[in-house]
C-alpha positions in Angstrom: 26.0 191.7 166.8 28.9 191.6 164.5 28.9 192.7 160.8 30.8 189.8 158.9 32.4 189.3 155.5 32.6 185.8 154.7 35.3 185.3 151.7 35.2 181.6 150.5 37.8 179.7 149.1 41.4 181.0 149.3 39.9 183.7 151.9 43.4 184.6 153.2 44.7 185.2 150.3 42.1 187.3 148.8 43.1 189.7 152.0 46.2 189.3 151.3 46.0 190.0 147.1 43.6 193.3 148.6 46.3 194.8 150.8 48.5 194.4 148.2 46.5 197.0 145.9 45.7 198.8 148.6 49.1 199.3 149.8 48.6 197.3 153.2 51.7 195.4 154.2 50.8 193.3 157.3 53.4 193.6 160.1 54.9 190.6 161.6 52.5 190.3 164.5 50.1 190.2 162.4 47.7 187.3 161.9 47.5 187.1 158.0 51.9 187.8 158.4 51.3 183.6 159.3 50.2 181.9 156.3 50.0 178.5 158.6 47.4 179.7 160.8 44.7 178.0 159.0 47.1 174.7 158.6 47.6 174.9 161.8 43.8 174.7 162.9 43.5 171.4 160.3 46.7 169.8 161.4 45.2 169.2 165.3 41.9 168.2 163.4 40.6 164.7 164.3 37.9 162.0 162.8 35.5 164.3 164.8 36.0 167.0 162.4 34.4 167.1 158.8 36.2 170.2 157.6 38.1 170.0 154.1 41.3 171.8 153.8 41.3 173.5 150.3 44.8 174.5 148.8 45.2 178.4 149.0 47.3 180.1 146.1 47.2 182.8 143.9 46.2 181.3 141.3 42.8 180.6 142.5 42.7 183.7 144.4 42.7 185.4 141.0 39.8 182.6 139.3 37.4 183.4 142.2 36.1 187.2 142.2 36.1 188.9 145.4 32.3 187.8 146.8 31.7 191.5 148.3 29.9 194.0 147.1 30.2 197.7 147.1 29.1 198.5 151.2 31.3 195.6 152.5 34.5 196.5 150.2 34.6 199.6 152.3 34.4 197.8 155.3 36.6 195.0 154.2 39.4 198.1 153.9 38.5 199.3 157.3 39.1 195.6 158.9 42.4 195.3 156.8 44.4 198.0 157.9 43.3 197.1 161.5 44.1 193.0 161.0 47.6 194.5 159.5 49.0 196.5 162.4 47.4 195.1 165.6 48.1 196.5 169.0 46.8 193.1 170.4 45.0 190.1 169.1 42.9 187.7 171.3 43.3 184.1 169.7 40.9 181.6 170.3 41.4 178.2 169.4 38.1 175.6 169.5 37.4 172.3 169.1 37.0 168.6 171.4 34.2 166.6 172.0 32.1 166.8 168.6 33.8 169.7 167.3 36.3 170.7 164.5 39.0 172.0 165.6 39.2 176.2 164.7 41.4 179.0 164.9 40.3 182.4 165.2 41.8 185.8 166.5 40.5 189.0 167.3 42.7 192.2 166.4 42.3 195.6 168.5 43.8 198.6 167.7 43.2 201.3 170.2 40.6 204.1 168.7 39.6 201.6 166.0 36.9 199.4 165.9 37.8 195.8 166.6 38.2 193.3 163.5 37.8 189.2 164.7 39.3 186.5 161.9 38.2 183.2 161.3 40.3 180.9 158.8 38.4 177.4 158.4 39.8 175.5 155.8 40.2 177.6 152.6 36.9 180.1 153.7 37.8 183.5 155.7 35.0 185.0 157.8 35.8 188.7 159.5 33.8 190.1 161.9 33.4 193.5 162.4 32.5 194.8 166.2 31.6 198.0 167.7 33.4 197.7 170.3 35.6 195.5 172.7 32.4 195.1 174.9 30.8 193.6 171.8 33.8 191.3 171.6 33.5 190.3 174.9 29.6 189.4 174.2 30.3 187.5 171.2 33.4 185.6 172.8 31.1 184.4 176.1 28.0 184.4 173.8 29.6 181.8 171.2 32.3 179.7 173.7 31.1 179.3 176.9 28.0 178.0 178.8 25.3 180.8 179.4 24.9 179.6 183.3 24.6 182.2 185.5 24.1 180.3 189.1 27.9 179.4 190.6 28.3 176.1 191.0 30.7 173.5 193.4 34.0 173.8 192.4 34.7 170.1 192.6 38.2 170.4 191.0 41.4 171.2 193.2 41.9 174.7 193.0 45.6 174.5 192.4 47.3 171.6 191.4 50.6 170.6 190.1 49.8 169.9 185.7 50.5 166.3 186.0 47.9 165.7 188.5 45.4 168.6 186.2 46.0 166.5 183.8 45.5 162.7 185.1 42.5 164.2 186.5 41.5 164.9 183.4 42.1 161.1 181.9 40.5 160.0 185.2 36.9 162.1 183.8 37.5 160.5 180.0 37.8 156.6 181.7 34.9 157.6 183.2 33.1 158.8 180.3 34.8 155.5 178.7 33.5 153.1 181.1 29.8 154.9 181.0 29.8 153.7 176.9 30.9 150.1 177.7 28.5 149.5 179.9 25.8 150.9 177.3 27.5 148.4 175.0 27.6 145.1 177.2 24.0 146.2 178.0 24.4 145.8 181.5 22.0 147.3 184.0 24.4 150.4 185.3 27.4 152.2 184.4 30.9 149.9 186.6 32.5 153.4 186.7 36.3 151.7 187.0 39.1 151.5 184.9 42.2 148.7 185.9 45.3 150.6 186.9 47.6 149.9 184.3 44.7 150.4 181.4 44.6 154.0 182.6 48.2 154.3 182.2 48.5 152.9 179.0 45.8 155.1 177.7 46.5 158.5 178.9 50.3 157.9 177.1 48.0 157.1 173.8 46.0 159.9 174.6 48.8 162.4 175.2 50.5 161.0 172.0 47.7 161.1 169.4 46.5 164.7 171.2 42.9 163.1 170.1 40.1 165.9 171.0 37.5 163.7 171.1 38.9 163.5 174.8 38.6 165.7 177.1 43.2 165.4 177.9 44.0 165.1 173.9 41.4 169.2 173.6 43.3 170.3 177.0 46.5 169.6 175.9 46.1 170.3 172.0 44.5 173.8 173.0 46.8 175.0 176.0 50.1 176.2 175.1 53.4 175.9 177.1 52.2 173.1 179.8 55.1 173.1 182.2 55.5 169.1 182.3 58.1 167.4 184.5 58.2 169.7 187.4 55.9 167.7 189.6 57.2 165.1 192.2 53.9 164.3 193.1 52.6 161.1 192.2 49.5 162.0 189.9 47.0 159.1 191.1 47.7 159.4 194.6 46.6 162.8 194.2 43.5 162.2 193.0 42.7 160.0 195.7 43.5 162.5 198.3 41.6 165.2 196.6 38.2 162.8 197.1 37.4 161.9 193.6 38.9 158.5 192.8 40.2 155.8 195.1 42.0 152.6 194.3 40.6 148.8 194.9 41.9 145.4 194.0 39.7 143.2 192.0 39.3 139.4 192.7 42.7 138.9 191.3 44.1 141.4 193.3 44.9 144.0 190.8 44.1 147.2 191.3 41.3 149.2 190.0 40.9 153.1 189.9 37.3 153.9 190.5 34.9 156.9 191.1 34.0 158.4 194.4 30.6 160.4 194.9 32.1 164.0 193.9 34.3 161.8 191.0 30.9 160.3 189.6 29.7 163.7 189.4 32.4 165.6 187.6 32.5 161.9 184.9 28.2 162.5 184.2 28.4 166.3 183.9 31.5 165.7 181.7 29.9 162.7 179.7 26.2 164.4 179.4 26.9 168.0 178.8 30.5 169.1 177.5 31.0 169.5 173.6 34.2 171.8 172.9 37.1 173.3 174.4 38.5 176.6 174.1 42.3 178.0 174.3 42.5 181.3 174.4 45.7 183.5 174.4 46.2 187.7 174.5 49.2 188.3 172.8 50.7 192.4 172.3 52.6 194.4 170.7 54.9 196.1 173.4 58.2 197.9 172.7 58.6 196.0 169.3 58.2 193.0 170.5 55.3 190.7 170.9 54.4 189.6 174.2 52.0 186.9 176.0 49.8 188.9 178.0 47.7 185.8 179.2 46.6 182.3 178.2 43.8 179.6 179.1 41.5 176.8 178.6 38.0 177.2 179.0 35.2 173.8 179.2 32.2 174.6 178.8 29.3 172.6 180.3 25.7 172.6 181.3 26.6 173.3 185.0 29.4 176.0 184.5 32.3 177.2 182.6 35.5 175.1 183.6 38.8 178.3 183.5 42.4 177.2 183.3 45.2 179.3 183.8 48.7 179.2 184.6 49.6 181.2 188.1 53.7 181.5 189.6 53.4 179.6 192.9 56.6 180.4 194.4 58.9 180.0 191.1 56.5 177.0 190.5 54.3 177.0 187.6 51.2 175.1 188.2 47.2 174.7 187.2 44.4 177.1 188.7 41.1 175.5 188.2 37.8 177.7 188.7 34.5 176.9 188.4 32.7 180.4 186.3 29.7 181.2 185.6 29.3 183.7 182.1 29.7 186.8 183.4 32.3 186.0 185.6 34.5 184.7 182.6 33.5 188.2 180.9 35.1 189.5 183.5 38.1 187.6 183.2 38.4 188.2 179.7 37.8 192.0 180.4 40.8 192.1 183.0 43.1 190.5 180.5 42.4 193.0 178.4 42.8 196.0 180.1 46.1 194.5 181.3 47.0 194.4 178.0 46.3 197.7 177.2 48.3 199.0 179.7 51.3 197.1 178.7 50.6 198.6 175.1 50.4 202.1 176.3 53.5 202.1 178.7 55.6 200.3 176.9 56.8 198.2 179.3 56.3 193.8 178.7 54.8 192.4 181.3 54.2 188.9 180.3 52.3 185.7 181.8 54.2 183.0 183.6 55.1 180.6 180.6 57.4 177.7 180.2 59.0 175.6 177.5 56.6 174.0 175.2 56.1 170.3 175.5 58.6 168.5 173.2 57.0 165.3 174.2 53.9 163.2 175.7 54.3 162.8 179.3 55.9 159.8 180.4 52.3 157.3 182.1 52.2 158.0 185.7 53.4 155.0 187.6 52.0 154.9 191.4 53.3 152.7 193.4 51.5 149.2 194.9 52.1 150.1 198.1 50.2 152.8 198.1 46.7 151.1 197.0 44.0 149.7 199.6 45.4 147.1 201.9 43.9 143.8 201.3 42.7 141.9 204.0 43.6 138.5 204.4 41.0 135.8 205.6 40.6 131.7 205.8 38.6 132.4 202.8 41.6 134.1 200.8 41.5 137.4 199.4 39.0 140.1 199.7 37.7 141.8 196.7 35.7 144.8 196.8 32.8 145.9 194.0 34.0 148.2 191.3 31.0 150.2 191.5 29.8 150.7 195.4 33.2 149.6 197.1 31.8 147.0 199.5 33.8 143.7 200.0 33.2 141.1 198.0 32.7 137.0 199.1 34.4 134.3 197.5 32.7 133.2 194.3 30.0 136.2 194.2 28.7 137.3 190.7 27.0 139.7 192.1 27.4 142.5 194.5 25.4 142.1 197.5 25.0 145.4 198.2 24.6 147.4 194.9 23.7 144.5 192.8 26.4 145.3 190.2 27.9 142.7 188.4 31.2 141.4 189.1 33.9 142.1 186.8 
């Protein structure tokens, strides 16, 4: 367990006004040197999030006494000093689903106890740890799914991000299509979404950066996503990775729906995941700050989704892995030793990164060609059942297989 402080209402800048008497002058790495970190937080927040921005200054940093008392001032100098020359800092940004979107960061300083930061709105909570074990508790404790059984990795391992991230949209219009069906009442989820509604909504998506979706929390939490690289045409890939294929309904247009492992991945998705997680290790290496590592983390009931960056051959692309809890521990423990290495030899050795993304990718366009051949017969076209995939006859309203209705 961590000790915390929580400071309400101009928080940053009581830490701030505090260093200031105690002769504490934050160094540019660290994270109350940015006095947009809590903005930042608030300016990716959504409808989903409830939490009010109050206006930080002086002024009221002087009205409001600091709410400490005698024990935790002591303590509050400790975690100063340490939050004002970091050797590293582990940021964490949360948020998605039904959460508000939050920024915190963890400072280590080698021999020192390690100080964790949380800015929401205008309130400061610091956490005081025994150790970076205790960090690493309280990081897989609070952020990711206690499941410790592994479970089917039904994602691609490695993927090009344009693909990563239609398969992303693919899960939301499955989750989408899941509510409409609750809506029209009908008797089971039509897990299908028509081709061109799928590309017009993961451009909106990838616009507005919306968390409530699963794509708008991946790419609002994930720095640097390499976009543009890919040649690979993103739907086509889904299809040969066995989660989605492509039909043609009675007018012949075609339909992206859900295969067996594609179901799956939309009802854990729909049922169990609430908040993402971006997390980034950042040092201080021969003067300069460096990115030691980065990720996305989703947990849900079944397992921890991980998301990293790996060099494939000069190619930056998505690796996908299915963890349980103590395997992301792990993960989070490796980082961190890596780290410290970099910090006690002085020599950067930083994660694959690339540009930042200037702008919302550009809708995938497949090509026709490429969907399901249609069949022709005396009869006309064949149409096949959004939900179950068997062919269709002339002038059914029903399936005759599934009993789905026909859309």
């Amino acid at each position: 367990m961590a000790e915390t402080i929580t400071l309400i209402r101009a928080g940053r800048q009581h830490l701030m006004d505090m260093g200031a008497r105690e002769g504490i002058c934050p160094s540019p790495f660290s994270p109350l040197a940015d006095p947009g970190m809590a903005a930042k937080a608030d300016a990716t927040d959504t409808p989903a999030s409830s939490a009010a921005s109050v206006p930080t200054s002086a002024a009221s940093s002087a009205q409001t006494p600091l709410p400490v008392d005698a024990a935790q001032l002591a303590l509050l100098r400790e975690a100063l000093a340490v939050m004002a020359a970091p050797d590293m800092k582990f940021v964490l940004r949360t948020g998605g689903g039904s959460a508000p979107m939050q920024a915190q960061t963890v400072c280590l300083v080698e021999n020192r106890k390690p100080v964790g930061l949380l800015l929401s709105g205008a309130d400061a909570f610091v956490f005081l740890y025994e150790d970076e074990n205790a960090v690493l508790d309280a990081m897989v404790g609070h952020h990711a799914s206690r499941v410790q059984t592994p479970a089917i990795n039904l994602i691609p391992p490695l993927t090009d991000p344009e693909v990563f991230l239609c398969l992303l949209h693919a899960i939301d219009m499955y989750r989408r299509s899941y509510y409409v069906s609750l809506l029209a009442c009908l008797p089971q989820s039509q897990a299908g979404v028509a081709l061109v509604s799928f590309e017009r909504d993961m451009a909106r998506v990838l616009k507005a950066r919306d968390v409530r979706w699963l794509l708008g929390a991946f790419v609002a939490l994930m720095p640097n996503l390499p976009l543009g690289e890919s040649k690979a045409d993103p739907v086509r890939a889904l299809v040969d990775a066995g989660l989605c294929r492509i039909l043609k309904d009675m007018e012949g247009k075609p339909w992206l729906t859900f295969t067996d492992e594609g179901r799956a991945l939309g009802v854990e998705f729909e049922r169990t995941w609430m908040t993402g997680v971006g997390y980034g290790l950042h040092a201080w290496v021969g003067g300069q700050p460096v990115v030691v590592g980065y990720g996305f983390v989703a947990p849900t009931a079944l397992t921890n989704h991980v998301v990293t960056m790996v060099d494939d051959n000069g190619v930056l692309r998505i690796n996908h892995q299915a963890f349980y809890a103590d395997q992301l521990k792990t993960l989070w423990h490796e980082l961190m030793a890596s780290g410290w290495r970099q910090v006690r030899s002085g020599v950067p050795q930083p994660a694959p990164m690339a540009a930042p993304m200037a702008a919302p990718m550009a809708a995938p366009q497949p090509r026709r060609q490429e969907t399901e051949p249609v069949p022709a017969s005396s009869q006309g076209r064949t149409a096949f059942c959004m939900q179950c995939g068997k062919p269709l006859d002339a002038g059914d309203r029903f399936c005759n297989h599934c009993g789905a209705p026909v859309a």
